[in-house]
MOPAC internal coordinates of N, CA, C and O (Angstrom, degrees):
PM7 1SCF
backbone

  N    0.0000 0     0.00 0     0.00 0    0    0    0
  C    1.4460 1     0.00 0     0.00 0    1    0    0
  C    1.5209 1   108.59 1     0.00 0    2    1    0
  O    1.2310 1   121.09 1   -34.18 1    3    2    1
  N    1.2868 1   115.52 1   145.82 1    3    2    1
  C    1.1931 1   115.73 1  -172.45 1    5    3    2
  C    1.6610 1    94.47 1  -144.29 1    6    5    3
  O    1.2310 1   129.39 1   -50.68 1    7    6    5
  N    1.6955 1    99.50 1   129.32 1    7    6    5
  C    1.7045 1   125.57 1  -171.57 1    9    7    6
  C    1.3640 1    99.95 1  -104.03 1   10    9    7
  O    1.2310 1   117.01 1   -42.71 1   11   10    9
  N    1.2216 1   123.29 1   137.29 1   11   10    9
  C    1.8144 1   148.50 1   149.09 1   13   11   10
  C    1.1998 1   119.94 1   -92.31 1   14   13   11
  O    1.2310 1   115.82 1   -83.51 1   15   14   13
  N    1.4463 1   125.55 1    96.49 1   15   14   13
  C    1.4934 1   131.60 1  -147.89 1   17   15   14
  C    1.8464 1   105.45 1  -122.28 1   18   17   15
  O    1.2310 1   119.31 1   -45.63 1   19   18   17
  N    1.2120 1   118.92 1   134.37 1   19   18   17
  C    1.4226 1   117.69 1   153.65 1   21   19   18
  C    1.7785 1   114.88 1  -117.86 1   22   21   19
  O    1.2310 1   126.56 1   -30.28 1   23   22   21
  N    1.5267 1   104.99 1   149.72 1   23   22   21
  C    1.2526 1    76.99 1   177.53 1   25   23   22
  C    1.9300 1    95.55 1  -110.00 1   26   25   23
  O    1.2310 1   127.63 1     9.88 1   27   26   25
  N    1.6856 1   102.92 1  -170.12 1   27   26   25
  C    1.4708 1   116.40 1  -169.83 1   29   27   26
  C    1.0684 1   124.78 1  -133.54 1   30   29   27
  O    1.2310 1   106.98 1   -41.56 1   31   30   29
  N    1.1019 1   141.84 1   138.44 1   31   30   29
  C    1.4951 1   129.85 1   178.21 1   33   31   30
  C    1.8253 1   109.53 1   -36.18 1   34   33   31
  O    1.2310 1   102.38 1   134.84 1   35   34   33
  N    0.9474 1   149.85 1   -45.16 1   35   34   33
  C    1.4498 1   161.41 1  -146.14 1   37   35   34
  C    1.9213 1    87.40 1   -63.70 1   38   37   35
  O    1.2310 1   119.24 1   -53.88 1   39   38   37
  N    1.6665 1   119.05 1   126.12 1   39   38   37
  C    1.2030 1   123.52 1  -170.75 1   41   39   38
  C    1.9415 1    84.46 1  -128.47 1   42   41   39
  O    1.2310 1   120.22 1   -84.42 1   43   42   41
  N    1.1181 1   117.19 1    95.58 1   43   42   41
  C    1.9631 1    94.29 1   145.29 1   45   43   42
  C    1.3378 1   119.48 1  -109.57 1   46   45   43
  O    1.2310 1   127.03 1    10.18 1   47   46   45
  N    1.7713 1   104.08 1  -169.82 1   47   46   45
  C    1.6496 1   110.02 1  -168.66 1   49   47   46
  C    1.4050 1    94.61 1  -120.19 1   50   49   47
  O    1.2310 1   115.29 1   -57.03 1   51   50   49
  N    1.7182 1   126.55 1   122.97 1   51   50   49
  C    0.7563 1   146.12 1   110.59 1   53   51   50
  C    1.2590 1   141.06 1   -47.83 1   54   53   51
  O    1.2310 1   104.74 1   -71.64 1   55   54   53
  N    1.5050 1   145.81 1   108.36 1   55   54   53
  C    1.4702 1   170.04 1    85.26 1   57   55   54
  C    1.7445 1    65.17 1   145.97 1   58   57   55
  O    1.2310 1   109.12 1  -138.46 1   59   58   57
  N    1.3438 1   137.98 1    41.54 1   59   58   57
  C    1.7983 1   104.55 1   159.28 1   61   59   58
  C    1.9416 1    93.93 1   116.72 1   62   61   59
  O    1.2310 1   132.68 1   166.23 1   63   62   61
  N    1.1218 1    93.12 1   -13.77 1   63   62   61
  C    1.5796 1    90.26 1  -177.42 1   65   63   62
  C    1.5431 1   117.65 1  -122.99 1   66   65   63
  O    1.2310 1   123.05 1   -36.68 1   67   66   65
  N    1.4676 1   111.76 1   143.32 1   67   66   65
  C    1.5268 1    98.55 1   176.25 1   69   67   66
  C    1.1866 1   127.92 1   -97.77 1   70   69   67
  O    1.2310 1   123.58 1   -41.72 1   71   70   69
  N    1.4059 1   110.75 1   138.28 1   71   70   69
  C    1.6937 1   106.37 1  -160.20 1   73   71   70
  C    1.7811 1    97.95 1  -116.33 1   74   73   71
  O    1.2310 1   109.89 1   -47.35 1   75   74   73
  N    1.0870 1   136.59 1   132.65 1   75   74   73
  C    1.4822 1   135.82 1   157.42 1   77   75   74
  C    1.4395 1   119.15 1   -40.08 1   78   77   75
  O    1.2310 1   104.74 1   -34.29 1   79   78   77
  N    1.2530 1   145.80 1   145.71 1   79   78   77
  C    1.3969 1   136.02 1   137.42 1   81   79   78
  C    1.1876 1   120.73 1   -93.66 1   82   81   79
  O    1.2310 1   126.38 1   -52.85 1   83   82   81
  N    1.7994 1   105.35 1   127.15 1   83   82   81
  C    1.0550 1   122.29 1   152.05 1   85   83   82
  C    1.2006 1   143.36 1  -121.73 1   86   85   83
  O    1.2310 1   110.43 1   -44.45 1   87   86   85
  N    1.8062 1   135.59 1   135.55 1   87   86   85
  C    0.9457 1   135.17 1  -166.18 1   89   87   86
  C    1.6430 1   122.26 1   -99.39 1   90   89   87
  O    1.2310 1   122.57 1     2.89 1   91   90   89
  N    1.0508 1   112.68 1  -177.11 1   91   90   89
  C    1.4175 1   109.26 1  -173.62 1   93   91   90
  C    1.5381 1   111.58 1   162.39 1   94   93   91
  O    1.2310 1   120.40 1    15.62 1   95   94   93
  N    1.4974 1   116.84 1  -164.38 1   95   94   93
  C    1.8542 1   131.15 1   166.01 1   97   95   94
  C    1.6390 1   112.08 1  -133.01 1   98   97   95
  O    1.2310 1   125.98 1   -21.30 1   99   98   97
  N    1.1520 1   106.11 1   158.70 1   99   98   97
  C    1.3263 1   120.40 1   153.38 1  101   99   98
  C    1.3950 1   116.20 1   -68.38 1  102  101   99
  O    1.2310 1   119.73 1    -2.66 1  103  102  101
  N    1.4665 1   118.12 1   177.34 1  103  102  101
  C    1.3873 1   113.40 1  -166.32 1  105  103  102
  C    1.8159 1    94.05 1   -91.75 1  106  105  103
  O    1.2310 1   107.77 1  -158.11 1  107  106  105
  N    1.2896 1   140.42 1    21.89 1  107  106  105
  C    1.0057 1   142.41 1  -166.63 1  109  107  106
  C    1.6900 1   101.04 1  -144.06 1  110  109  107
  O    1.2310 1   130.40 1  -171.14 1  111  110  109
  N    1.2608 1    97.54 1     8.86 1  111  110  109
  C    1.7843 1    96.09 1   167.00 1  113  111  110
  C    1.5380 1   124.59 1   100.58 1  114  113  111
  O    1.2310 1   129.44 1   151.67 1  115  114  113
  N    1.2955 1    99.41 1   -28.33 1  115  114  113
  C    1.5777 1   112.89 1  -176.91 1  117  115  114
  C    1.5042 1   127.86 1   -68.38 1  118  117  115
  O    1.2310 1   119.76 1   -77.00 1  119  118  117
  N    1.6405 1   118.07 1   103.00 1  119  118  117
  C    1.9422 1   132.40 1   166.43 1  121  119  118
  C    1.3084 1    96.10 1    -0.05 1  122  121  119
  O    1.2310 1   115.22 1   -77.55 1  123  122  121
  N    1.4530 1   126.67 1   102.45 1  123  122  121
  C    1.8532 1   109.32 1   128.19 1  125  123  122
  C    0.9558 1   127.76 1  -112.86 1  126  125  123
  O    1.2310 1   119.56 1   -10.53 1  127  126  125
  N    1.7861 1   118.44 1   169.47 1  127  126  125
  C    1.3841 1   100.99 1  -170.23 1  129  127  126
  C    1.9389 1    81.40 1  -125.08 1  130  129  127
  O    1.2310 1   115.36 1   -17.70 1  131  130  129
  N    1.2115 1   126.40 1   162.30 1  131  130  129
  C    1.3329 1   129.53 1  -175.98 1  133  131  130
  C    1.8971 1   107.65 1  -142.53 1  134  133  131
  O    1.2310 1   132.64 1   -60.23 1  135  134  133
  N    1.1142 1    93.19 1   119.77 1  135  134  133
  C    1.8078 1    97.11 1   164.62 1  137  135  134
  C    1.4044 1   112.55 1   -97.03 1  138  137  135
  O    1.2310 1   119.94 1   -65.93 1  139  138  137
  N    1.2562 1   117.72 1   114.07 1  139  138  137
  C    1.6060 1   115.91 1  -170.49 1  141  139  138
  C    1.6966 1   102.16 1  -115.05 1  142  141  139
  O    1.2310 1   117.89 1   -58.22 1  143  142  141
  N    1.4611 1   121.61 1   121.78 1  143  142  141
  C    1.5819 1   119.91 1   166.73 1  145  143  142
  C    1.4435 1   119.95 1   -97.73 1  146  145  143
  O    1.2310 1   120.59 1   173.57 1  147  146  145
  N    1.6541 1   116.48 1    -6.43 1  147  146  145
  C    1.3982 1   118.94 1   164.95 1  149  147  146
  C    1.5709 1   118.51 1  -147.91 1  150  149  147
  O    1.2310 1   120.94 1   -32.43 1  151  150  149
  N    1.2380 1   115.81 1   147.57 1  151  150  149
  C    1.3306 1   112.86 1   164.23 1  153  151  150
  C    1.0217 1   126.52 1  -137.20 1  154  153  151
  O    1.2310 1    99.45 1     1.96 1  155  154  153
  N    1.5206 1   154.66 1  -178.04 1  155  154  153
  C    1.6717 1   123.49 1   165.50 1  157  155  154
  C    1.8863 1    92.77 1  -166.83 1  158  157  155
  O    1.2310 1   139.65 1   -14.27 1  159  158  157
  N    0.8915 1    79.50 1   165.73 1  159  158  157
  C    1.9954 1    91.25 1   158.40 1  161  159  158
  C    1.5649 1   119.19 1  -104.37 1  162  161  159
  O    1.2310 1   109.11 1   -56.47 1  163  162  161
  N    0.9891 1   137.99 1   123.53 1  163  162  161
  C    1.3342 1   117.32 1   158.58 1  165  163  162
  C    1.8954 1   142.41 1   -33.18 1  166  165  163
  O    1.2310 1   124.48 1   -67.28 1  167  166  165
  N    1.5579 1   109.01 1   112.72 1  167  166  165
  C    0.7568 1    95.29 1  -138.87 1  169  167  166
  C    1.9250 1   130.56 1   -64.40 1  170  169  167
  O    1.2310 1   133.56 1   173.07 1  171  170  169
  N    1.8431 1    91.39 1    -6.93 1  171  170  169
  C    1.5161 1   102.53 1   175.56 1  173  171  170
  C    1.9839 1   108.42 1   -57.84 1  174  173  171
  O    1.2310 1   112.04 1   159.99 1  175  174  173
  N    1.3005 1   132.62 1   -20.01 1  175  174  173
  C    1.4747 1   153.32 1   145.52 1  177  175  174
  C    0.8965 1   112.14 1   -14.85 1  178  177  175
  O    1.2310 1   121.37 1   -39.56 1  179  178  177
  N    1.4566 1   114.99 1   140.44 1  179  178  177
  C    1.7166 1   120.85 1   178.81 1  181  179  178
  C    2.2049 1    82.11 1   -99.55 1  182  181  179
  O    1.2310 1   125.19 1   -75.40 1  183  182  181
  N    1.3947 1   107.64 1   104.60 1  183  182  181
  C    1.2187 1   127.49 1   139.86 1  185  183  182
  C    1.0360 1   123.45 1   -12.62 1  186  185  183
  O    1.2310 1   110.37 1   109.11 1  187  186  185
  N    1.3663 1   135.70 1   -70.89 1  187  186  185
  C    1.6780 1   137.80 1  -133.20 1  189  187  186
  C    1.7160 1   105.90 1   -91.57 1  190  189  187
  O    1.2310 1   120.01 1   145.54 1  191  190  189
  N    1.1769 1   117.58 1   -34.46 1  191  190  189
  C    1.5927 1   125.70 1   172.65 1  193  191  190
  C    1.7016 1    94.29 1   -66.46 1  194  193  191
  O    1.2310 1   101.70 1    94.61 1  195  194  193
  N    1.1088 1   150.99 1   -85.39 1  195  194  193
  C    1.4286 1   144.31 1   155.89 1  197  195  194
  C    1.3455 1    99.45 1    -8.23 1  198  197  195
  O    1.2310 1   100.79 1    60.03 1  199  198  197
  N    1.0848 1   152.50 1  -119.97 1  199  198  197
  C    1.0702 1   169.41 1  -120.21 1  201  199  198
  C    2.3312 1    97.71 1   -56.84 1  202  201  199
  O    1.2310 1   123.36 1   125.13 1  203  202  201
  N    1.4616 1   111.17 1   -54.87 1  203  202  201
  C    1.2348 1   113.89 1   165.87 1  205  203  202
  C    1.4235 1   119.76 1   -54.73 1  206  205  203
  O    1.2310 1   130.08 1   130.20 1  207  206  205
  N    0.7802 1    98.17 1   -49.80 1  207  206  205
  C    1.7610 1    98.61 1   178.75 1  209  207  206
  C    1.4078 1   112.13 1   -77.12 1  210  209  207
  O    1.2310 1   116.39 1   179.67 1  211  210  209
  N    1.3304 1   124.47 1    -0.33 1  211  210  209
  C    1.3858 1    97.85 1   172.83 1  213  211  210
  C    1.8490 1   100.77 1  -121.38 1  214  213  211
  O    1.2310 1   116.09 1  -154.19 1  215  214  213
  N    1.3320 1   125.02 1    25.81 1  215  214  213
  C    1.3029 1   138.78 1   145.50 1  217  215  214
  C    1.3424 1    99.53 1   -74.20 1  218  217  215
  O    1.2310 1   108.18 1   151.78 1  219  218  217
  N    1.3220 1   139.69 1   -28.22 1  219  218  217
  C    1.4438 1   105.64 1   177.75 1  221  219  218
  C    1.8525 1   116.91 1   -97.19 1  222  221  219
  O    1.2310 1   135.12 1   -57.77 1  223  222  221
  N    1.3790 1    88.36 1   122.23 1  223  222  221
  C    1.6320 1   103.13 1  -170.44 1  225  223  222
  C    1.4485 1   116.27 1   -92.00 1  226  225  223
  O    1.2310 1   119.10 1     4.72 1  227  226  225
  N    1.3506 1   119.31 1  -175.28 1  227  226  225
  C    1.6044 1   101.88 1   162.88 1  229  227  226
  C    1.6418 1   100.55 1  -166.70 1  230  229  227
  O    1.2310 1   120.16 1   -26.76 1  231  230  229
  N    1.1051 1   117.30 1   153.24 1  231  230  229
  C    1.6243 1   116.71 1  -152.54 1  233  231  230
  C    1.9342 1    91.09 1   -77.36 1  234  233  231
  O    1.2310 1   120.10 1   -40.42 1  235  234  233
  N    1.3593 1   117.42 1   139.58 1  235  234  233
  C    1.3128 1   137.07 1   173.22 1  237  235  234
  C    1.7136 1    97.15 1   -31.01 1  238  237  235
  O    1.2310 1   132.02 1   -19.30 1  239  238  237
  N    1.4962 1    94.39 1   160.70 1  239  238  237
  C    1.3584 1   109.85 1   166.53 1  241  239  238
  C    1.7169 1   117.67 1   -87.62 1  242  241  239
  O    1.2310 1   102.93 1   -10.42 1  243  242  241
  N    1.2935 1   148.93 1   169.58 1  243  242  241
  C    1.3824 1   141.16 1   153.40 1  245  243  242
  C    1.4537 1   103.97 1   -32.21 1  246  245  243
  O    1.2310 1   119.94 1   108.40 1  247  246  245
  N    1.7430 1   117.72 1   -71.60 1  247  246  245
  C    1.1964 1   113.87 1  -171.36 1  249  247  246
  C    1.4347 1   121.10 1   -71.72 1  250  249  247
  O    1.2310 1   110.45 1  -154.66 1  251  250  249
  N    1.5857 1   135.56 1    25.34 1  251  250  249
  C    1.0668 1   133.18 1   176.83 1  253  251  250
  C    1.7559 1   103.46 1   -95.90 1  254  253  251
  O    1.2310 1   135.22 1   138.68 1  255  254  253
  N    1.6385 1    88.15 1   -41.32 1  255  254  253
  C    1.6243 1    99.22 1  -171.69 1  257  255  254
  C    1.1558 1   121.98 1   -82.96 1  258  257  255
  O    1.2310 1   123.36 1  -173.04 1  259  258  257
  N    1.5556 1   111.17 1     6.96 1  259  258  257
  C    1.4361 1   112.29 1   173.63 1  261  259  258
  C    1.5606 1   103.79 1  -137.08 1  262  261  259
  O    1.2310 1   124.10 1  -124.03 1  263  262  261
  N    0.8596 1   109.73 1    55.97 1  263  262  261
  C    2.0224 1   116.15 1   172.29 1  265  263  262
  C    0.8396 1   133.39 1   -56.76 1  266  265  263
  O    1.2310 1   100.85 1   -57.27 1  267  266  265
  N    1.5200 1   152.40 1   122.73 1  267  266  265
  C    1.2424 1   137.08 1  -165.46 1  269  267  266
  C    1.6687 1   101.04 1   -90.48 1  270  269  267
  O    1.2310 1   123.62 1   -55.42 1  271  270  269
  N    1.4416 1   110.66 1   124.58 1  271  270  269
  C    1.5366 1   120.38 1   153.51 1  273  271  270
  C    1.1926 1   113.22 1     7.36 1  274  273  271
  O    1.2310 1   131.81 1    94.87 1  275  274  273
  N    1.8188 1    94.81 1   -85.13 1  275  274  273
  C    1.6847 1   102.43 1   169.59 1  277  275  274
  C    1.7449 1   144.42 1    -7.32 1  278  277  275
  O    1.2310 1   135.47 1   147.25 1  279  278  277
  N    1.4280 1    87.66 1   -32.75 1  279  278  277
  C    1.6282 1    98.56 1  -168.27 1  281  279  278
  C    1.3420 1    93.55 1  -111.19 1  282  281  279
  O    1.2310 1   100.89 1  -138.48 1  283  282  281
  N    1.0140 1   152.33 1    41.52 1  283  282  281
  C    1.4409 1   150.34 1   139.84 1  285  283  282
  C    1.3826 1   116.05 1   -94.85 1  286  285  283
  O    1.2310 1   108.76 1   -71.53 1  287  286  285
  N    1.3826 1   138.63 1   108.47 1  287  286  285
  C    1.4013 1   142.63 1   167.55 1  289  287  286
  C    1.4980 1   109.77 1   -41.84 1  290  289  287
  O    1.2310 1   120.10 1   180.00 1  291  290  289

């Protein structure tokens, strides 16, 4: 499976930690919503292209900001 992700300003806390939300699809079309607490490039990687692109944010969707419990692993 392969995900198409943006992330958003929207920060919650999971078990004590803060995770970002981000939304996006599968490569077959299907809503996700993603709590992410790390990400990185490898560090042999030129950094700075990573690092620009993920300054650009974009304010949550309705259904980001209202998630059901449920959907958290």
């Amino acid at each position: 499976m392969m995900l198409r992700i943006r992330n958003t300003t929207k920060i919650v806390e999971l078990n004590g930690v803060p995770a970002r939300v981000w939304e996006g699809e599968t490569d077959s079309g299907i809503p996700v919503i993603l709590f992410v607490t790390r990400i990185a490039v490898a560090k042999a990687d030129d950094q700075a292209p990573f690092e620009r692109e993920l300054q650009s944010i974009s304010p949550p969707s309705p259904e980001a900001e209202t998630f059901p419990a449920r959907m958290i692993l």
